[in-house]
C-alpha positions, 0 to 999 in steps of 0.5 A, spaced: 613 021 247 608 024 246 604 030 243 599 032 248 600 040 250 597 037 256 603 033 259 609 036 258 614 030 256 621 029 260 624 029 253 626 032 246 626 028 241 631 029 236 634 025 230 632 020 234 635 022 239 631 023 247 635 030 249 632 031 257 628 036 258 626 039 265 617 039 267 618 047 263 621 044 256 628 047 258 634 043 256 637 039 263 644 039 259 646 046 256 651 041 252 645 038 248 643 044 245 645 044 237 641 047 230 636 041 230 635 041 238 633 049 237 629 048 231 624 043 235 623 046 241 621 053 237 617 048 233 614 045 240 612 053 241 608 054 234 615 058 232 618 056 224 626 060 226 628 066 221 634 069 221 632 074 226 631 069 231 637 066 231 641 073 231 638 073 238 639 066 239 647 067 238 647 073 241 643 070 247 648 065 248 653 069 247 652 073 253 650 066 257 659 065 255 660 072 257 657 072 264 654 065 266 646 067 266 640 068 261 639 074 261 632 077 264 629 083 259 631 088 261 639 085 261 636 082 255 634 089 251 641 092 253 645 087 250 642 087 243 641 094 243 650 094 244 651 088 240 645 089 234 643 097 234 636 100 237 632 098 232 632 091 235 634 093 242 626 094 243 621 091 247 616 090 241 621 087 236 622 081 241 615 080 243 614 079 234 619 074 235 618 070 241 610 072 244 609 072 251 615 073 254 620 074 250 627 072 254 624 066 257 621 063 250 628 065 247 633 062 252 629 055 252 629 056 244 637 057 245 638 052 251 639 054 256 636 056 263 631 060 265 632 067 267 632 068 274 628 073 275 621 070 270 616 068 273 
């Protein structure tokens, strides 16, 4: 594998393990995803994970269980303000913890597949 940004590898490594990923860096198996794998991904995005990250990532996974999709931002905003109040059910919360395009980076980090509707 190798490090440059420039070719995206086709594997994860973890644990000395090669998890597949697809040309995006999202996971190929939804079942590949534990703590150390979300860890690398989030490291492959410049993103050392703090308990505010992972509230998202459970929450995220949880509602991929509850209604088989990844949720695109504004599903995603609704979600976590029912589940973790209006302070952290905004926009500008979850771009500080996953720049860009929060819903696309948090579920890649939270393996599962891209958002339907992201570009």
């Amino acid at each position: 594998m190798t490090t440059d940004n420039s070719t995206q590898p086709h594997a994860l490594q973890v644990n000395g393990l090669a998890i597949p990923v697809d040309p995006e860096g999202y996971l190929r198996h939804l079942e590949d995803w534990n703590e150390a794998v979300a860890t690398q991904l989030a490291a492959q995005e410049a993103i050392q994970l703090t308990e505010a990250h992972w509230e998202i990532l459970r929450l995220l996974r949880q509602f991929y269980q509850q209604f088989e999709m990844s949720p695109a931002m504004r599903p995603l905003i609704k979600a976590i303000t029912a589940e973790l109040g209006s302070d952290k059910g905004k926009s500008i919360y979850l771009m500080s913890l996953f720049p860009g395009s929060p819903a696309k980076l948090a579920s890649k980090i939270a393996g599962l597949p891209k958002p339907t509707n992201c570009l």
